[in-house]
Structure formats: structure tokens, C-alpha cells
PLY file of the C-alpha trace (Angstrom):
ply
format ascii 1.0
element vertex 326
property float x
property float y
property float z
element edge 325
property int vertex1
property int vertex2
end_header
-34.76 19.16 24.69
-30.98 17.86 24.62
-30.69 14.20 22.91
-30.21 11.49 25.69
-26.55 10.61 26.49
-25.44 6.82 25.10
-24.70 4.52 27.16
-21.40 3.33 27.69
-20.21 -0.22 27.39
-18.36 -1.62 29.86
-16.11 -4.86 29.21
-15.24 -7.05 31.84
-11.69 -6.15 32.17
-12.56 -2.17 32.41
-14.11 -2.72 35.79
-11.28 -1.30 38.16
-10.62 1.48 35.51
-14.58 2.54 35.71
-14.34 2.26 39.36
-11.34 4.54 39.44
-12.85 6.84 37.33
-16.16 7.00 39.45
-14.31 7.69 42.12
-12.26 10.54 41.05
-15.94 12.01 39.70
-17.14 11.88 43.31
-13.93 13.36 44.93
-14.11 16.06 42.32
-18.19 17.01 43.02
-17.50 17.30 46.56
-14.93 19.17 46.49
-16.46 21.57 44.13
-19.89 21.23 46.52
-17.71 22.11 49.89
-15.10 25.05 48.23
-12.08 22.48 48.40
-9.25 22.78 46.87
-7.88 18.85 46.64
-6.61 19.64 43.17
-2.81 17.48 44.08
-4.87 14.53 44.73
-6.96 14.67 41.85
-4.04 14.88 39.62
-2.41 11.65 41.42
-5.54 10.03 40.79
-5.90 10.95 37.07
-1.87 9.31 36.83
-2.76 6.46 38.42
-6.13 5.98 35.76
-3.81 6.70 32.96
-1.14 4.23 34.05
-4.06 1.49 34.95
-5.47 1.75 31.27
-2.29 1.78 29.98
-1.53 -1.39 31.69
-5.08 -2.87 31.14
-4.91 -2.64 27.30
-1.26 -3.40 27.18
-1.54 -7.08 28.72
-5.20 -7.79 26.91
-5.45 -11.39 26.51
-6.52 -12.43 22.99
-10.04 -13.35 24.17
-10.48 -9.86 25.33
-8.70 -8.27 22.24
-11.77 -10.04 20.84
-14.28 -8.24 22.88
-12.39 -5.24 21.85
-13.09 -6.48 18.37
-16.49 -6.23 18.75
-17.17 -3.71 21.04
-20.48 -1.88 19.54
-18.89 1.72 19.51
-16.15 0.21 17.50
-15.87 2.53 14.35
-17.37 1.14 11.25
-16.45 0.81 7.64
-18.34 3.81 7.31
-17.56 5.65 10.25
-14.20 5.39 8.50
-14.83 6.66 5.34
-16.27 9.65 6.77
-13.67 10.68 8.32
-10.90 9.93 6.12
-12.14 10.70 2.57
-12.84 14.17 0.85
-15.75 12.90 -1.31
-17.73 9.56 -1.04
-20.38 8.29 -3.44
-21.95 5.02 -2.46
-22.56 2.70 -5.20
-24.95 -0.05 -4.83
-26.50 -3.74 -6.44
-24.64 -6.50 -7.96
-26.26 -6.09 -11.43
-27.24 -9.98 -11.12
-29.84 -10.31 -8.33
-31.27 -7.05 -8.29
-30.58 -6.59 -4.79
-28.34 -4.57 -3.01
-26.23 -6.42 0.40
-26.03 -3.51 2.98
-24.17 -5.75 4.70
-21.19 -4.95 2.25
-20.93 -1.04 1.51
-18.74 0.18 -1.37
-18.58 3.24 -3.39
-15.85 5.71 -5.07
-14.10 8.22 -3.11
-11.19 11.17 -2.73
-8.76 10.38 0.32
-5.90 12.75 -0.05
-7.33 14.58 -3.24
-6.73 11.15 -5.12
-9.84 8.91 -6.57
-9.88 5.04 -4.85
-12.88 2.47 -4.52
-13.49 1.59 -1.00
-15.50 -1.43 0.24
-15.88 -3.45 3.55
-18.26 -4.78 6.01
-20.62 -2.93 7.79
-22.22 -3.69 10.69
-24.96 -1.91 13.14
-24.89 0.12 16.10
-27.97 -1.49 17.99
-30.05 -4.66 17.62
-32.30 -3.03 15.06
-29.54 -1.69 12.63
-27.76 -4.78 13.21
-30.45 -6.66 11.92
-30.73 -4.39 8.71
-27.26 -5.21 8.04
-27.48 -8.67 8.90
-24.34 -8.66 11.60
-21.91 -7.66 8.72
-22.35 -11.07 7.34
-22.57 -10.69 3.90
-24.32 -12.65 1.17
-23.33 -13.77 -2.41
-24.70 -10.48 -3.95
-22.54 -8.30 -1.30
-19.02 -10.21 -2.41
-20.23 -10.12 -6.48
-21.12 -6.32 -5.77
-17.63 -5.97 -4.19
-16.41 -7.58 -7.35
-18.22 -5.37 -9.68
-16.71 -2.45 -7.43
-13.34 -3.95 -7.86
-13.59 -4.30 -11.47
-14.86 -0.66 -11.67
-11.50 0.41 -10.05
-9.29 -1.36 -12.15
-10.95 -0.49 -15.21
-10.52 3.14 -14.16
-6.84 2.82 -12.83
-8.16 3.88 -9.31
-6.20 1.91 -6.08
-8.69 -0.54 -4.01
-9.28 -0.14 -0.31
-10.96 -2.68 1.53
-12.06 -2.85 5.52
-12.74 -6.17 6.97
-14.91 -6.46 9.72
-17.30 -9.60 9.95
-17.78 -12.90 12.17
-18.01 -14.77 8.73
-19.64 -15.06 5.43
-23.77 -15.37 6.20
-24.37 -18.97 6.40
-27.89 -19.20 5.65
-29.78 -21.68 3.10
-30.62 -18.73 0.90
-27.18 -18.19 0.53
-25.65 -21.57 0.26
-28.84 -21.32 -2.21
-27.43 -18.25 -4.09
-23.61 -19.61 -4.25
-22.08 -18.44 -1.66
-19.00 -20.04 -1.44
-18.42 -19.73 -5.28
-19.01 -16.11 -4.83
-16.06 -16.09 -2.49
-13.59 -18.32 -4.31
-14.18 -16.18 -7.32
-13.48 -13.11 -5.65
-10.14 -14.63 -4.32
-9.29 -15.49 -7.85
-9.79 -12.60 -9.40
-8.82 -10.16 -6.87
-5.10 -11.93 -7.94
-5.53 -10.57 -11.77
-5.99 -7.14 -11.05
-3.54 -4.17 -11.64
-4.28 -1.61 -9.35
-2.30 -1.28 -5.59
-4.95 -2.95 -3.25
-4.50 -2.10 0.13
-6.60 -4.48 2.56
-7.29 -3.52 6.87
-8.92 -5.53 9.11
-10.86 -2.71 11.58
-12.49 -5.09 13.50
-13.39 -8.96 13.13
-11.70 -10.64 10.49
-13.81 -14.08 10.56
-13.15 -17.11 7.51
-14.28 -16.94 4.50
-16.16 -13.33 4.68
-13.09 -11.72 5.74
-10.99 -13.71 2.75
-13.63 -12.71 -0.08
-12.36 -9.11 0.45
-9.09 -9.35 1.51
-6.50 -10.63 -0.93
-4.21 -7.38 -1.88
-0.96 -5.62 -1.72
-0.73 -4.99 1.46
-2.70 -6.28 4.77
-2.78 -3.51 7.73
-4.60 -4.42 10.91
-5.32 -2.40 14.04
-3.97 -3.90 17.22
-7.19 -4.49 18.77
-8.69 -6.58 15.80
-8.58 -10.26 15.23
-7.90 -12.35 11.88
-9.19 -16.24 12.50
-10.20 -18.89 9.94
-12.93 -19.63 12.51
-14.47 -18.19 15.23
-12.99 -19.04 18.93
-16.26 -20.46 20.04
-17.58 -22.16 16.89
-13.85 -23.53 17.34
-14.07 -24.51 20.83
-17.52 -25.90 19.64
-15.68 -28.41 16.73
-13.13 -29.52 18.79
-14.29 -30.11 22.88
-17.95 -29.60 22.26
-17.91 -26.45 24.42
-17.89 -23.23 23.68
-17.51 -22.36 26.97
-13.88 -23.05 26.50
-13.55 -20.03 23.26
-10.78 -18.39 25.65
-8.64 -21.16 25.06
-9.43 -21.56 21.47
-8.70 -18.05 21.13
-4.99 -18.34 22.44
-4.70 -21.29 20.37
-5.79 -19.92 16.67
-3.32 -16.91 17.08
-5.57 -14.25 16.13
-4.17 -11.22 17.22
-2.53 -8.64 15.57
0.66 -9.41 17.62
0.71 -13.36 16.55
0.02 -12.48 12.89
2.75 -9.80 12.44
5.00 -12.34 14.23
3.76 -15.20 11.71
4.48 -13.00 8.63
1.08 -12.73 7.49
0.27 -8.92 8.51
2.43 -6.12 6.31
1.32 -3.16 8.77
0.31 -3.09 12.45
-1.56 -0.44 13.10
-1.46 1.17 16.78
-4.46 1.78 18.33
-4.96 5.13 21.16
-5.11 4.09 24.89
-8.37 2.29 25.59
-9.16 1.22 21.88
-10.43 2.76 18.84
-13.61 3.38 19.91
-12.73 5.56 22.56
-10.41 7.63 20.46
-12.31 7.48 17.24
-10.86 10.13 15.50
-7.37 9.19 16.82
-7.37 5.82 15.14
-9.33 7.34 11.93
-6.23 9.74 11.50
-3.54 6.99 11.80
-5.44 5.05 9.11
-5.66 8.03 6.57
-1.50 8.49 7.19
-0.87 4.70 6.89
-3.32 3.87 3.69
-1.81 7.54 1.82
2.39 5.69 2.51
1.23 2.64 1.31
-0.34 3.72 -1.55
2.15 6.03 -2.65
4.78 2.65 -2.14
2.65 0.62 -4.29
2.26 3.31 -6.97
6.40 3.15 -7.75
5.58 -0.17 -9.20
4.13 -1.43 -12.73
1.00 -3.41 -12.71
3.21 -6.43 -13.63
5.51 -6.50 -10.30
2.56 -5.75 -8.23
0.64 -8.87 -9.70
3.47 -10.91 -9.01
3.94 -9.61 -5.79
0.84 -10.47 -4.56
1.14 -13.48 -5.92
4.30 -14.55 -3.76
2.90 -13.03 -0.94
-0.11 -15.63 -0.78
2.41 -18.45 -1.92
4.31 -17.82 0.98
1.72 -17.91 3.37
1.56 -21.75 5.23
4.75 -22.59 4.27
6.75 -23.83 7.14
9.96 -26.89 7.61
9.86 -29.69 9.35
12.66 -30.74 12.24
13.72 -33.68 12.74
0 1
1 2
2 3
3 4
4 5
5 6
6 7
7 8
8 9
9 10
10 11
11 12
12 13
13 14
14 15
15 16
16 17
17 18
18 19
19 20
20 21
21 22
22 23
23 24
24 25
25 26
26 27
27 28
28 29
29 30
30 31
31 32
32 33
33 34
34 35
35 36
36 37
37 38
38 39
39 40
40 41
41 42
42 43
43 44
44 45
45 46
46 47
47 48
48 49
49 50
50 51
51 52
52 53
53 54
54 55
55 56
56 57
57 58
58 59
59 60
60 61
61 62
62 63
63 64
64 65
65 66
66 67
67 68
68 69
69 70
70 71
71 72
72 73
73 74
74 75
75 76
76 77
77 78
78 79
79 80
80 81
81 82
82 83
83 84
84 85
85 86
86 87
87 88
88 89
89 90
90 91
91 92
92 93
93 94
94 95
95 96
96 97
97 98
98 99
99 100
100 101
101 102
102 103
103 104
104 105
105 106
106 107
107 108
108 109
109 110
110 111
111 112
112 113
113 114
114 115
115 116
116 117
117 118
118 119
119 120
120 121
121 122
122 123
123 124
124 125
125 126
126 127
127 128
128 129
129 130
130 131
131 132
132 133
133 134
134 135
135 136
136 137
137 138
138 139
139 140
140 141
141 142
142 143
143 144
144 145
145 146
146 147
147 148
148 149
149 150
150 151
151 152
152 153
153 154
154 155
155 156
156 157
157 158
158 159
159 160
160 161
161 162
162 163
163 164
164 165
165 166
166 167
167 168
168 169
169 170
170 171
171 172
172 173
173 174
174 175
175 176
176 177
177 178
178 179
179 180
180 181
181 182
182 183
183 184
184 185
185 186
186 187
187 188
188 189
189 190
190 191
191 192
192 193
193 194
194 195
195 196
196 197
197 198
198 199
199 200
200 201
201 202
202 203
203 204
204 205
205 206
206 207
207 208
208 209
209 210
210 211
211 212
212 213
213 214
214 215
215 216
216 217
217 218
218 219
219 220
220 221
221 222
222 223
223 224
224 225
225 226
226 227
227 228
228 229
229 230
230 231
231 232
232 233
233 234
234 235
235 236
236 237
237 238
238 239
239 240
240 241
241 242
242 243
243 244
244 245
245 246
246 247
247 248
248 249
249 250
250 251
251 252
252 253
253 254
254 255
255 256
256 257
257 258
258 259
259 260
260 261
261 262
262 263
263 264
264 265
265 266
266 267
267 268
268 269
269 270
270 271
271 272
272 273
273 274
274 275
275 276
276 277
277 278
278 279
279 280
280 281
281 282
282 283
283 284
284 285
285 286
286 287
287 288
288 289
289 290
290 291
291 292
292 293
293 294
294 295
295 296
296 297
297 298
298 299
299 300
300 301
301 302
302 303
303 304
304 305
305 306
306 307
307 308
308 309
309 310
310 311
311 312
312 313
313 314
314 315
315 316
316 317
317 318
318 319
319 320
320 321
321 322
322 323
323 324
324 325
């Protein structure tokens, strides 16, 4: 018996495109049922979906980038690493707890014949695996397992990658409990003092503090359909106007798409994403992210541990700074 067929997702914005689509389905059955030959129209059709997604995901506003963001089919951190690496080996526990944080994945790999630690946030595919891995919220023991990772790699001389893709640190008593939010600062600390190229790309959600306790490096790279906020557009919309029925305009106002923060100076590499988003092109946008994390790691290699510390270092000073007008 053949597996069922997944469902697809539809966004709200997709509608006329799916509707096009259905349409040029049922022109193409009944012509097939009836021996017609209507083969010109189809093809006028087809342009017209082609230039109708093109247009759709061209002029996304950043509240639907953020639906992109989060679409389930999105690829994962893993999804990723399958596809881009030669070998993988997942490593797991943060020697301290004696638990292991599947909501933060991290192992050692081969991408382009070369050894390199990857981490990052992984989330589920349905309600059920979501729940396993806790919405990609990681805990304490997921950022001090990222750490131990991290210290692996530099002890080792292997580059860093790390793939950010969480609504936020997990917020819960147990972790507040547990330390989370020294677990964080001390991974920003010492993600500074280390001497390997670190190469940092947001793949989905980029929320606060769980985004940050992976995510100081080299370079940043971003896909254009993610999103990079201090706080999430509704809990924002929440804190200021008690409504977070208003998150669309929160949204527009934190900046957090790909195209404000390349514009703001805080994203190094903007990374295109194939007509109608990553997850419809998986492999596509897997590809583009092998090519663009081999140049920047080759870059980063041409410098000594010293001048890469020190970059980094004036590349976080920078950030915030601004001059007032008169």
C-alpha cells in the first residue's frame, strides 16, 4: 500500500496562486478526459502562475515573511545537515545535568570533505514531534551542550556552524530554575574568546535570547524568508497596546526581515531563497547554503585566530551605534 500523500499548507496570501493552480489541474484532466489538445492555453496559464508567485513572494509583508518563517515544511536544522554534509555524528548531553535538550541538536560533521561542529535549533514536523522537541525552545542544558560542542571545535581547530531557528529561549520555571538566562549570557561571552571562523544562519525564526545564545560569530547569513527580532511581534504587540491582535504592526515596526537587517548593517550575507520559499524548493535552498557556508569559510580561514577575535569583536561593538541630529 503507497504511504498517504501530506498535506499541503496553505498560507493566507497563497490563496489566488492555489486557485490558479486548481484550475489549470482541471483544464488539464479534461482535456486529457475529452482528447483535447488546449496545450497554448495551458502554457499561458502556467506563465501567468509563475509570474503571480513571483509577485506574491516578492511584495511579502513582514508579517507574512513571518508565516513563511514558520511554515511547518520549513527545512530544519537537520533537514539541513543532511543534505549538505558528507558525514554527521550527533553528539549529545551537557555533561552537567545528565540530560540531553533535543531541542538543540549538535554533532561533528564533513561539509566539503572538511571537519566543522554544527549546532542549531530543531523543531518538529507535527504536534507530537513538536512537543518532543519542545517548539525549538531550548533549555539551559541545550545552550551549555552547545557550549561544550563549541569548546570541542575549538579545541580541535574545526570552524563552528550554527542554525538559528526558535521563537525564544523556553521560558518555563524549570528553566528559570536551572539558569537559564546565565546559560545564555555565558554562551555570548565565551562564544567572543574562541579562535575558530564561526559562521552563524538564521533558517527560520530568530526569536531573543534563544536565537542570541547561538549566534555570536564571524559572519551572520540569513535566508530571505526568515526573521531576526529581540521579541516576538505578538508578545510585542502584547507589551505595548495590550493586543496581540495588532502583531502585524509590531512586525513592521521591529524590522525583522532579512531586507531591514541587511539595510541596518547587522546581517553579513542574505541568502536568496527559490520562488515560493524554502520549503517548496528544499533542496534548492539546501544547495545555496552549502555554496555560501564553503566561501565564507574559506574567507575566514585567510585570517589568524587573533584578527578573527578582534573582528568579531568590532562587529558586535558596532552594532546599536547610531548619531543624533539636531
Amino acid at each position: 500500500m503507497a504511504p498517504p500523500e501530506r498535506k499541503s499548507i496553505l498560507l493566507s496570501f497563497e490563496k489566488p496562486l492555489v486557485e490558479l493552480e486548481a484550475r489549470i489541474d482541471q483544464i488539464r484532466d479534461l482535456a486529457e478526459e475529452n482528447d483535447v489538445d488546449v496545450s497554448a492555453q495551458l502554457r499561458q496559464l502556467e506563465a501567468r502562475a509563475t509570474h503571480l508567485r513571483q509577485e506574491i513572494f516578492s511584495n511579502l509583508t513582514p508579517a507574512q515573511r513571518l508565516q513563511v518563517a514558520r511554515h511547518p515544511r520549513r527545512p530544519s536544522t537537520l533537514d539541513y545537515i543532511q543534505a549538505i554534509t558528507d558525514e554527521w555524528i550527533e553528539l549529545h548531553g551537557d555533561r552537567s545535568s545528565g540530560k540531553d535538550d533535543p531541542a538543540l541538536v549538535g554533532g561533528v560533521a564533513r561539509l566539503d570533505g572538511r571537519p566543522v561542529v554544527i549546532l542549531g535549533h530543531q523543531k518538529g514536523r507535527d504536534t507530537k514531534d513538536n512537543v518532543a522537541r519542545n517548539f525549538g525552545m531550548a533549555s539551559p542544558g541545550g545552550y551549555r551542550k552547545a557550549m561544550r560542542l563549541m569548546r570541542h571545535a575549538d579545541r580541535f581547530s574545526m570552524p563552528i556552524i550554527t542554525f538559528i531557528d526558535t521563537p525564544g529561549a523556553y521560558p518555563g520555571y524549570e528553566a528559570e530554575e536551572m539558569g537559564q538566562g546565565e546559560a545564555i549570557a555565558y554562551n555570548l561571552r565565551e562564544m567572543f574568546s574562541l579562535t575558530v571562523p564561526i559562521v552563524c544562519t538564521i533558517i527560520g525564526e530568530g526569536g531573543s535570547g534563544g536565537a542570541l545564545g547561538i549566534g555570536v560569530g564571524d559572519r551572520l547569513m540569513m535566508f530571505e524568508h526568515s526573521v531576526y527580532t529581540v521579541a516576538s511581534p505578538e508578545a510585542c504587540a502584547a507589551i505595548l497596546w495590550k493586543d496581540a491582535a495588532r502583531s502585524g504592526e509590531a512586525a513592521e515596526a521591529l524590522k525583522i526581515t532579512s531586507w531591514d537587517l541587511k539595510q541596518l548593517g547587522l546581517l553579513d550575507v542574505l541568502l536568496t531563497e527559490p520562488v515560493g520559499g524554502a520549503h517548496a524548493h528544499p533542496i534548492e535552498a539546501a544547495d545555496s547554503l552549502k555554496q555560501a557556508l564553503i566561501q565564507q569559510l574559506a574567507d575566514l580561514s585567510q585570517l589568524t585566530p587573533t584578527a578573527r577575535q578582534q573582528l568579531r569583536y568590532q562587529k558586535y561593538r558596532q552594532i546599536g551605534v547610531f548619531a543624533e541630529a539636531a
